[in-house]
C-alpha positions in Angstrom: 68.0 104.6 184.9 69.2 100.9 185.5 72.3 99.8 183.8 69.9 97.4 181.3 67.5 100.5 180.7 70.7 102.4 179.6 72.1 99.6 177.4 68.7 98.9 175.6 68.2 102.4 175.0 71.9 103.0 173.4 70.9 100.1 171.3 67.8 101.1 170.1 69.6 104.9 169.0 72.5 103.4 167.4 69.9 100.3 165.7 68.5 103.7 164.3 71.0 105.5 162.5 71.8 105.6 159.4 75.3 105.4 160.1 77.4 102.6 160.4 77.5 101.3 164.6 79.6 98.4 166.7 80.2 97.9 169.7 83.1 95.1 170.6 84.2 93.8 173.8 87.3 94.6 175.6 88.8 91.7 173.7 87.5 93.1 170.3 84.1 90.6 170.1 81.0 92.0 168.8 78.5 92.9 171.3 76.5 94.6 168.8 76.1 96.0 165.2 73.6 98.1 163.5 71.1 97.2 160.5 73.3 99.7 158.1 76.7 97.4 159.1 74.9 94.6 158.1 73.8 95.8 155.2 76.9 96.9 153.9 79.3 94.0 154.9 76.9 91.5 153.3 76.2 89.4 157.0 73.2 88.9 159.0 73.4 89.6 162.3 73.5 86.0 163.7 76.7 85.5 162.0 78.4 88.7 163.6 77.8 88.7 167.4 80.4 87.2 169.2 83.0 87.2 166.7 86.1 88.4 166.5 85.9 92.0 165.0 89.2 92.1 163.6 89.1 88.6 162.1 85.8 89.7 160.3 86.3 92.9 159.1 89.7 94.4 159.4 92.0 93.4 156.2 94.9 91.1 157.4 97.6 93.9 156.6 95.7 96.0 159.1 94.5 93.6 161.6 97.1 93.0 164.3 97.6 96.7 164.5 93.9 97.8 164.8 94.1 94.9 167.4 96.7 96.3 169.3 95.1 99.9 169.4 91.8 98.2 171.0 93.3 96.1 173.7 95.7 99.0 174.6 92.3 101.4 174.7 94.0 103.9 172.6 92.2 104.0 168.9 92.8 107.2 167.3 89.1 109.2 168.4 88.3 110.3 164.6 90.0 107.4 161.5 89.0 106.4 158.1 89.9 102.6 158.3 89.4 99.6 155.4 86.9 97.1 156.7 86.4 93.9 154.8 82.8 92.6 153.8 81.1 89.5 153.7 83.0 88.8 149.6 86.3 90.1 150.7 85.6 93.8 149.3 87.5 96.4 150.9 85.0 99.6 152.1 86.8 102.9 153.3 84.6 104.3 156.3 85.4 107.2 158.7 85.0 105.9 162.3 84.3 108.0 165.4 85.8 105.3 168.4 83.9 106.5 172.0 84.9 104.7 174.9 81.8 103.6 176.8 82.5 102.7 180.6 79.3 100.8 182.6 77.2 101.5 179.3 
């Protein structure tokens, strides 16, 4: 399977859950989010990708820690983290952070 086959089809899975799904950048931009992120941050898509995760939808008190767990790679595997949405509400979600290399 080509590296674009591969990519598409991880987007269409996670586009399909019903849980909530991001992918950043090794600098923390988002590459992609699911319909279910959207829907529960209050943004549309458009107004998502490329940005700055942490500037988004971490809460300030949080945010230069989660940002230093991402650029150093090392994100707990399994957390229940704040996330802001769109009105400045603070949700509590239970991540699961996989590392995807060439994906």
């Amino acid at each position: 399977m080509l590296l674009g086959d591969r990519t598409r089809l991880l987007r269409d899975v996670l586009e399909g859950l019903q849980l909530l799904a991001v992918l950043l950048d090794a600098e923390g931009r988002v590459q992609f989010c699911n319909g279910p992120l959207l829907k529960t941050c209050g943004y549309l898509r458009e107004e998502v990708i490329g940005k700055d995760w942490f500037e988004l939808f971490v809460p300030l008190d949080e945010r230069e820690a989660r940002r230093g767990e991402h650029l150093a790679g090392a994100p707990e595997p399994s957390v229940e983290r704040k996330i802001l949405t769109r009105d400045g509400e603070t949700r509590l979600v239970q991540w699961d952070v996989i590392h995807l290399d060439g994906a």
